[in-house]
KOLVEXLUM-113579 format. One line per field, with one value per residue (C-alpha): x, y, z; residue in three letters. Coordinates in nm, 3 decimals. Each point is the difference from the previous one (the first is absolute). Example, Ala and Ser with C-alpha at 12.3 -4.5 7.8 and 13.67 -1.06 7.14 Angstrom:
2
c1: 1.230; 0.137
c2: -0.450; 0.344
c3: 0.780; -0.066
guza: ALA; SER
! end
This chain:
395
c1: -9.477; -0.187; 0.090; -0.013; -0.158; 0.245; 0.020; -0.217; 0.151; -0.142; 0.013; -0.312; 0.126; -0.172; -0.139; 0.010; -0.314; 0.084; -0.202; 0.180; 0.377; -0.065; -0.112; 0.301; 0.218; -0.235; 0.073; 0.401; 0.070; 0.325; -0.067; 0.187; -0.192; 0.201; -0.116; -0.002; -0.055; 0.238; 0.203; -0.107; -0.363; 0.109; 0.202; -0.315; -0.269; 0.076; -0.169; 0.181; -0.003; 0.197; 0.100; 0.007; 0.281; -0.003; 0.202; -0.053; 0.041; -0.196; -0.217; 0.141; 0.326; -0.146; -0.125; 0.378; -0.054; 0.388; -0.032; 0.266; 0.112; 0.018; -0.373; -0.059; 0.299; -0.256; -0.275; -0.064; 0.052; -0.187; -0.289; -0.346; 0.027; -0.190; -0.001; -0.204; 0.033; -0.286; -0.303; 0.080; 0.122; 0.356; 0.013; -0.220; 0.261; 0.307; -0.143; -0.030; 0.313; 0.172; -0.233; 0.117; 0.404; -0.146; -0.064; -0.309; -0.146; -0.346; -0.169; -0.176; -0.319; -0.081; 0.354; 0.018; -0.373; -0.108; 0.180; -0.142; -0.365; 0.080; -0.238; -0.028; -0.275; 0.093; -0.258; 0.128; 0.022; -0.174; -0.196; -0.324; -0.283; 0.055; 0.181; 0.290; 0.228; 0.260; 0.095; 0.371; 0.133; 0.369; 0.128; -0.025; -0.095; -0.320; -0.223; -0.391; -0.267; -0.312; -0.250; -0.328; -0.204; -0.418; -0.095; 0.250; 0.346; 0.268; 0.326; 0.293; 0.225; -0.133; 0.222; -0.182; 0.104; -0.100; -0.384; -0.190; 0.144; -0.092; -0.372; 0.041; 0.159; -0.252; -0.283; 0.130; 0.037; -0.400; 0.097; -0.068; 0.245; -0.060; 0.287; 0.309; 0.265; 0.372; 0.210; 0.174; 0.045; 0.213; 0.382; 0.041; -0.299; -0.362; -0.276; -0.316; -0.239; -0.131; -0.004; -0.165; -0.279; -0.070; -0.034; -0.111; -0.176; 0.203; 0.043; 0.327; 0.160; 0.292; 0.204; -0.140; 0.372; 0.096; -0.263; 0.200; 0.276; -0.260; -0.224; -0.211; -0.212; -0.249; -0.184; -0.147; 0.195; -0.050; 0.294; 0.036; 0.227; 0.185; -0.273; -0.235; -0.120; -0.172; -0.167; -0.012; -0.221; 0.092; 0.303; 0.134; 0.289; 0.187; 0.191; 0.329; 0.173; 0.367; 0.170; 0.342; 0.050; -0.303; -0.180; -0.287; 0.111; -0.243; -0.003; -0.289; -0.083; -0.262; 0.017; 0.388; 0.100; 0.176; -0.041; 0.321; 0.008; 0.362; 0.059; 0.137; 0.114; 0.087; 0.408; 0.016; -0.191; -0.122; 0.229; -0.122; 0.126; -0.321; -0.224; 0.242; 0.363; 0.302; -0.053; -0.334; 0.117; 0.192; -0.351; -0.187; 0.211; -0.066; -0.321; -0.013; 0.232; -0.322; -0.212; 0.177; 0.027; -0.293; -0.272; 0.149; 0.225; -0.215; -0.239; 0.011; 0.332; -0.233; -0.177; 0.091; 0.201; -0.114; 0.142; -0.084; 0.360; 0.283; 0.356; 0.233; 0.155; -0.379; -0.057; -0.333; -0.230; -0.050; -0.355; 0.170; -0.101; 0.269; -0.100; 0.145; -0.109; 0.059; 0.215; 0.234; 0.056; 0.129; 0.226; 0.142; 0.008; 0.226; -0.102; -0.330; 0.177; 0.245; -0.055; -0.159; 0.316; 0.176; -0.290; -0.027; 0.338; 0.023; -0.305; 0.136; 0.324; -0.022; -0.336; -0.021; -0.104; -0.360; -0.257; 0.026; -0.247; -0.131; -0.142; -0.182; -0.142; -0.056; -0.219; -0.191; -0.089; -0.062; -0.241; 0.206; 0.095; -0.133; 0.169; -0.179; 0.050; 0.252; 0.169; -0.070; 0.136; 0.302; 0.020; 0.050; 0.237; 0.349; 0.062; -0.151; 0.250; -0.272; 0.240; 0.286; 0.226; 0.025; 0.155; -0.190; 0.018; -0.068; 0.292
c2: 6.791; 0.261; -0.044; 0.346; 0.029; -0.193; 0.077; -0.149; -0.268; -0.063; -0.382; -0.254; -0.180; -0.375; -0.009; -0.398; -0.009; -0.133; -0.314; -0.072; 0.051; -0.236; -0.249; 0.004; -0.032; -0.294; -0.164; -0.003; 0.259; 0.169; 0.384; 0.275; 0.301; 0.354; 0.154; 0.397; 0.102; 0.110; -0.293; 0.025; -0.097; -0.251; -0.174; -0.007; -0.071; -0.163; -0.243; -0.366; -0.340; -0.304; 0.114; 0.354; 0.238; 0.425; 0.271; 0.287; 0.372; 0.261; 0.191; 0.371; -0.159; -0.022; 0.342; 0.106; 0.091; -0.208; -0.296; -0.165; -0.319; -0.162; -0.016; -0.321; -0.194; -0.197; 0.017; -0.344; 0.093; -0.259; -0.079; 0.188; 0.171; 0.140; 0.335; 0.102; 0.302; 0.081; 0.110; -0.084; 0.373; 0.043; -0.398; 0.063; 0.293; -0.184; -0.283; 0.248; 0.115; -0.363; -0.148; 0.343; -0.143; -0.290; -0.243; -0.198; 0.157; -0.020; 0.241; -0.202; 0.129; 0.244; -0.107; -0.168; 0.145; -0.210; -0.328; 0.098; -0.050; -0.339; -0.249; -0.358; -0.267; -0.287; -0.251; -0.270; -0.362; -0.055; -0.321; 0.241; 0.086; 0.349; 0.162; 0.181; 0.191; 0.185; 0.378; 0.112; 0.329; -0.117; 0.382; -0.009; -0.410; 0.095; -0.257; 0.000; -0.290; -0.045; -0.280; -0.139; -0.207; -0.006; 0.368; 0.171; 0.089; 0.180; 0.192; -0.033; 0.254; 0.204; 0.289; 0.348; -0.014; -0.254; -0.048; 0.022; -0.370; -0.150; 0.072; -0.056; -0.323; -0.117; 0.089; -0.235; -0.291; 0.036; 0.174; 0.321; 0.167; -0.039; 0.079; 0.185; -0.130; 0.130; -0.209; 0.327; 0.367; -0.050; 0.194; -0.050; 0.083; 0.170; -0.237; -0.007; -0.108; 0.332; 0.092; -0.343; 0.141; 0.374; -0.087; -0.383; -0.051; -0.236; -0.105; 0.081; -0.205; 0.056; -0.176; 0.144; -0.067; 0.316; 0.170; 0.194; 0.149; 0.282; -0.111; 0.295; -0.079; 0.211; -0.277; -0.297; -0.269; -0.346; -0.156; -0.356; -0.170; -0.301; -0.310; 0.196; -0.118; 0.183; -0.212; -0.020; -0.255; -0.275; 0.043; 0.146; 0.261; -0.038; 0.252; -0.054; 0.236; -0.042; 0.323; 0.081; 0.203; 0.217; -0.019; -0.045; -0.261; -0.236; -0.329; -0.119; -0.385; -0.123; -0.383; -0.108; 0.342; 0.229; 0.393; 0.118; 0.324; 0.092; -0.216; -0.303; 0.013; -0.252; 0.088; 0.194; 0.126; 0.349; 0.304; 0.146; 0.304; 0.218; 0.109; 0.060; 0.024; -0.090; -0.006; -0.214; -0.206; -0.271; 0.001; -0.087; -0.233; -0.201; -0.014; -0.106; -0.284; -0.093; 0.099; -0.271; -0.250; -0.004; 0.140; -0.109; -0.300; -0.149; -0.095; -0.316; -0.005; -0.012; 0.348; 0.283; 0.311; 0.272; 0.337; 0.324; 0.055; -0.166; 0.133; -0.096; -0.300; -0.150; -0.347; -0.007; -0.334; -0.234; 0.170; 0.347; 0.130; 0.125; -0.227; -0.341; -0.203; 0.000; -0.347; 0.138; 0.339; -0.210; -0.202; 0.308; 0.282; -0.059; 0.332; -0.211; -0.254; 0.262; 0.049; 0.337; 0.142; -0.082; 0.100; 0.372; 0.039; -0.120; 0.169; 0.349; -0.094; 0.155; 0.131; 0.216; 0.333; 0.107; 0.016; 0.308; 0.295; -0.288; 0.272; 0.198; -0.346; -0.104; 0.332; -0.001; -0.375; 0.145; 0.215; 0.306; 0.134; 0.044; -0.111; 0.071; -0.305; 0.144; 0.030; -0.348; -0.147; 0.199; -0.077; -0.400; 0.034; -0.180; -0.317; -0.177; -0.014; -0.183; -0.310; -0.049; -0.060; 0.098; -0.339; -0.360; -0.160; -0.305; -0.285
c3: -5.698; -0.226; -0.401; -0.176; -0.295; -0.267; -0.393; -0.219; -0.211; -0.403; 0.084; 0.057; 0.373; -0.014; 0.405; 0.154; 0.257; 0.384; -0.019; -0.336; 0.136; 0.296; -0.212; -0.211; 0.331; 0.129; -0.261; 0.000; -0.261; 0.018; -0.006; 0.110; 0.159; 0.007; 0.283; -0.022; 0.349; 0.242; 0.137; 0.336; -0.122; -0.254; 0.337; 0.252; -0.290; -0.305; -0.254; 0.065; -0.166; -0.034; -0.358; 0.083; -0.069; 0.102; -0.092; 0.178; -0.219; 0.175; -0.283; 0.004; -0.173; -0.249; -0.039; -0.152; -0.384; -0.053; 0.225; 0.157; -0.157; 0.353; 0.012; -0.251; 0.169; 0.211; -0.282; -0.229; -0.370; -0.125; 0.194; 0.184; 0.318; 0.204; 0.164; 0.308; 0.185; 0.299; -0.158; -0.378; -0.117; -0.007; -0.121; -0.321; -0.080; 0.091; -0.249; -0.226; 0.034; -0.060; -0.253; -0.197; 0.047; -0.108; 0.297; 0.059; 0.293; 0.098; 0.345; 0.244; 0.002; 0.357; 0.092; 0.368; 0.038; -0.266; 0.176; 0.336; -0.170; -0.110; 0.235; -0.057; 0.084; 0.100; 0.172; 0.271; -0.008; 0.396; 0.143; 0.071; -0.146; -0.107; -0.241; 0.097; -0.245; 0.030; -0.108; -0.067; -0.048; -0.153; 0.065; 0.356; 0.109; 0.159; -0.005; 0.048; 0.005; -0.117; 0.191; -0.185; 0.089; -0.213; -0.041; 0.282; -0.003; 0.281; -0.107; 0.215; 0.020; -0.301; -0.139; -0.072; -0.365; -0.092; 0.191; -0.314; -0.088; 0.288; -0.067; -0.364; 0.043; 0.270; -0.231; -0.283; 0.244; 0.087; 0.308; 0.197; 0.221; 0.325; 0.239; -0.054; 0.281; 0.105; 0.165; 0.206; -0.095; -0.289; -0.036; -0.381; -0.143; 0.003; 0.106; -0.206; 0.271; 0.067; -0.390; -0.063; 0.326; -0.158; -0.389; -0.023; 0.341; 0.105; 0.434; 0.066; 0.281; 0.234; 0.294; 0.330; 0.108; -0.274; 0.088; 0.296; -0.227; -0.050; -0.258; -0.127; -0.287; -0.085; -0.188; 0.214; 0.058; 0.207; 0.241; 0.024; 0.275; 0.095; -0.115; -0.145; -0.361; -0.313; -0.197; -0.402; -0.130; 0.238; 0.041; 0.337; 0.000; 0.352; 0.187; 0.160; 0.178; -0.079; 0.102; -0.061; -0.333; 0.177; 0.343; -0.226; -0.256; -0.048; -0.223; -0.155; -0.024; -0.322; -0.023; -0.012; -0.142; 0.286; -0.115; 0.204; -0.144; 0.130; 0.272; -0.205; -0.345; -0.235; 0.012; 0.306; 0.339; 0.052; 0.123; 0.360; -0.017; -0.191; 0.286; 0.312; -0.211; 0.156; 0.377; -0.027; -0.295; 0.247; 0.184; -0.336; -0.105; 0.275; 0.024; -0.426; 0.113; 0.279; -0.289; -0.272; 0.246; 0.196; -0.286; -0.334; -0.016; 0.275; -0.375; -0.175; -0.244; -0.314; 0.131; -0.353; 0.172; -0.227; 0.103; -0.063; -0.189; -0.223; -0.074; -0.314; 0.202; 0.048; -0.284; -0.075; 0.049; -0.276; -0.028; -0.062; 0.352; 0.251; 0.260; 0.168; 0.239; 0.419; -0.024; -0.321; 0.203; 0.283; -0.166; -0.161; 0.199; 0.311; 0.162; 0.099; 0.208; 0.155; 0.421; 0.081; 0.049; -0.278; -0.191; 0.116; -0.067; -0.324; -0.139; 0.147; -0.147; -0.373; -0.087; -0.298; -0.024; 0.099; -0.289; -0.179; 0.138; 0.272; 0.280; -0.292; -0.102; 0.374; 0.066; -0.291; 0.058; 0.389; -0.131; 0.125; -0.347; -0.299; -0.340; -0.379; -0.256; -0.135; 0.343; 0.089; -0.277; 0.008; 0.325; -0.026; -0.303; 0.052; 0.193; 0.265; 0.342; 0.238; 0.061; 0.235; -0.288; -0.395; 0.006; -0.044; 0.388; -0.183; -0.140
guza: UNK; UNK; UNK; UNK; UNK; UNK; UNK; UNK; UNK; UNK; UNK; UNK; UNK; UNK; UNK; UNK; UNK; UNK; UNK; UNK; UNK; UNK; UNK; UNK; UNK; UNK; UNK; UNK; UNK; UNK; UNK; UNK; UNK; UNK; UNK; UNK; UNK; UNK; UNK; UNK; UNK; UNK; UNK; UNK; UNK; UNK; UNK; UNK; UNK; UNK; UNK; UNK; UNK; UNK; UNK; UNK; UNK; UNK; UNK; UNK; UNK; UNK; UNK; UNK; UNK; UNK; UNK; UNK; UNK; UNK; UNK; UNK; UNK; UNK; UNK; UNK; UNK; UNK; UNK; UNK; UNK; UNK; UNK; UNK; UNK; UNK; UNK; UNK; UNK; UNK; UNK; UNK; UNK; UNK; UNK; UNK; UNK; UNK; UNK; UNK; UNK; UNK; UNK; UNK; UNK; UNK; UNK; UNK; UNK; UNK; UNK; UNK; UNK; UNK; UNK; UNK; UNK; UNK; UNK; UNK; UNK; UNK; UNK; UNK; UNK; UNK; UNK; UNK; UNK; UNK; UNK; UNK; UNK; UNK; UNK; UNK; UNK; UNK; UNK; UNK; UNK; UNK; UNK; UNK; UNK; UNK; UNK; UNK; UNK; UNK; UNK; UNK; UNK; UNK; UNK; UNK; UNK; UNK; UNK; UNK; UNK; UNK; UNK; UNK; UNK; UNK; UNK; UNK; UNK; UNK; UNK; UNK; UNK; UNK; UNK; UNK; UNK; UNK; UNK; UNK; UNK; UNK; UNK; UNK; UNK; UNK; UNK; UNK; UNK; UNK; UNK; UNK; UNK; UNK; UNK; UNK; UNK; UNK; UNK; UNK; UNK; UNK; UNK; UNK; UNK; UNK; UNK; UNK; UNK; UNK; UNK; UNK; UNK; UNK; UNK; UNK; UNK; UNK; UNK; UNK; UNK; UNK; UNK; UNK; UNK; UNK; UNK; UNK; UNK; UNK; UNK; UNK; UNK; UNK; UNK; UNK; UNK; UNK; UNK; UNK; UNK; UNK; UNK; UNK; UNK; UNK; UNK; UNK; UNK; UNK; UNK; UNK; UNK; UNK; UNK; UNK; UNK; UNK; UNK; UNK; UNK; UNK; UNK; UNK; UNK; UNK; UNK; UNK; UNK; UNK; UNK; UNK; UNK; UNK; UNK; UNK; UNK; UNK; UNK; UNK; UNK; UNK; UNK; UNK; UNK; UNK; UNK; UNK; UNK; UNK; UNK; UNK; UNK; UNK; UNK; UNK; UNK; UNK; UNK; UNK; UNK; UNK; UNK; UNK; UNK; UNK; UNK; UNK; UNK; UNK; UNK; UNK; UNK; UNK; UNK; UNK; UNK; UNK; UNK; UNK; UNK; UNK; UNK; UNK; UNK; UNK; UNK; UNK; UNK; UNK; UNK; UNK; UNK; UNK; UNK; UNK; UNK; UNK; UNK; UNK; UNK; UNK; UNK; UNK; UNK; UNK; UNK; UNK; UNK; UNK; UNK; UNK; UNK; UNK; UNK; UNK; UNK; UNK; UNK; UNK; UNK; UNK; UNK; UNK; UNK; UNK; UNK; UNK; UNK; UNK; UNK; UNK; UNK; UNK; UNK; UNK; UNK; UNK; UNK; UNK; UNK; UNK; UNK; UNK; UNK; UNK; UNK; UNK; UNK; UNK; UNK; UNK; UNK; UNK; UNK
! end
């Protein structure tokens, strides 16, 4: 929603930066965050932790000059809060407004824009020969991947915001960027191959198999299909087909590490229901049962099933990385041993709603529309819907 302009406020508002605020709620700290959008955002999008408390006071009421009392009910007397709002306005002069009745309030910097910059690097404990780390985006659970191996490097599933990092990053490992991969035409989120292409000069690669959605990039582009391999270094990266989630869903295979993008994740399997909706979902959800059992779990148990997303049910690894192995997926997710039947049903059973703005993501990953920076980010803000449950399919 728009914020008009709000009064000015005689009162220095401390700020807490993104990167700082996660840290506190990695580490266990009890905080409470007082959220002052309207509640319908604060329900689909919201900062969470294991120590994490919210109250939820949209920011115009505060704007009486007598508040009501009612407001500070939920609000700690004795202790720092933190207020966020959507792009870090309206929370600076709510702070302001409570640190001046005395309270212990500090604005989260940008608000929930600031949170959606956060990206973490994580790097992979694999039997190969190649680095592999891992990028997460805690706002949304997407999840990139960086592969080096001597002086050449490959992104999988980059994100547009964030393509400068990929280079960077390569650089300080020795490496040059040599291939920027997706795993499918992404839902949630704009891809940064073609960015990656036009400003760093990077080979962008795509699955032939996604190809036939309508691709129509205006910057050149290579497909790769079902066996094919780029190389970095020496090390091979493997295409798989494994459709279901898309026609074009492909998984990627470096050493023991599977790059399922959103066929397989570590607590759940991918919703079919993003290219054809409804009436071709049953379809697509049979063919990602083929795809799982045929393409994916057909690996050795130790294989590393690192997806191209994680929601707030997903335990990281001991290493830090969202990731877990072929034989601990098994054993825990019963949806894998389920006949085809039983499958279909269950995954159509209770999916969550589709990503936020999804087709205007879908046709600017096509090609088909254009979207600014600004759009693009804007865009991917709020939470990522691309699995067949909100809930962990694991026990």
């Amino acid at each position: 929603m728009t914020v008009p302009d709000l009064p000015e406020l005689d009162v220095d508002v401390p700020v807490i930066e993104p990167e700082a605020l996660k840290a506190r709620i990695d580490e266990g700290e009890a905080l409470t965050i007082l959220d002052n959008r309207v509640p319908s955002e604060h329900e689909d999008w919201r900062i969470d932790g294991e120590n994490v408390s919210h109250v939820n006071i949209p920011y115009f009421e505060f704007l009486d000059e007598e508040l009501d009392e009612s407001l500070f009910e939920e609000l700690p007397e004795d202790e720092e809060f933190v207020v966020l709002c959507a792009k870090g306005h309206s929370s600076e002069y709510v702070a302001g407004v409570l640190i001046q009745e005395g309270y212990d309030a500090v604005a989260l910097e940008r608000g929930m824009n600031g949170w959606a910059s956060i990206y973490e690097y994580t790097e992979l404990e694999t039997d190969g020969d190649a680095l592999v780390a891992q990028y997460q985006r805690p706002s949304s659970g997407c999840l990139a991947y960086l592969v080096v191996d001597g002086d050449e490097a490959a992104v999988v599933d980059p994100l547009r915001y964030f393509a400068d990092e990929y280079v960077a990053d390569a650089k300080a490992l020795g490496a040059e960027l040599k291939y920027a991969v997706d795993t499918h035409i992404h839902a949630d989120h704009i891809s940064g191959v073609r960015t990656l292409v036009e400003d760093h000069g990077v080979t962008g690669v795509i699955p032939e198999a996604a190809e036939g959605r309508g691709v129509d990039y205006d910057t050149p582009y290579e497909t790769i299909a079902d066996g094919e391999t780029r190389t970095v270094g020496d090390t091979d990266i493997e295409a798989i087909h494994t459709p279901g989630h898309t026609t074009g869903m492909t998984t990627y295979k470096v050493d023991n590490v599977l790059f399922t993008g959103d066929g397989l994740f570590i607590e759940s399997v991918a919703r079919p229901d993003l290219e054809d909706g409804d009436e071709g979902a049953p379809d697509a959800a049979g063919m990602l049962y083929d795809s799982l059992q045929e393409r994916v779990l057909s690996h050795d148990d130790d294989a590393i099933v690192a997806s191209a997303h994680f929601s707030d049910a997903a335990i990281p690894a001991d290493d830090g990385s969202y990731t877990a192995t072929l034989g601990e997926l098994k054993e825990t997710m019963n949806a894998l041993s389920m006949p085809k039947d039983e499958f279909v049903e269950f995954i159509l059973s209770d999916m969550p709603p589709r990503p936020a703005n999804y087709v205007d993501i879908i046709e600017t990953n096509l090609g088909v529309q254009e979207s600014d920076d600004d759009r693009a980010f804007e865009l991917e803000l709020g939470p990522n819907n691309c699995a067949a449950s909100n809930e962990a399919l694991t026990n």
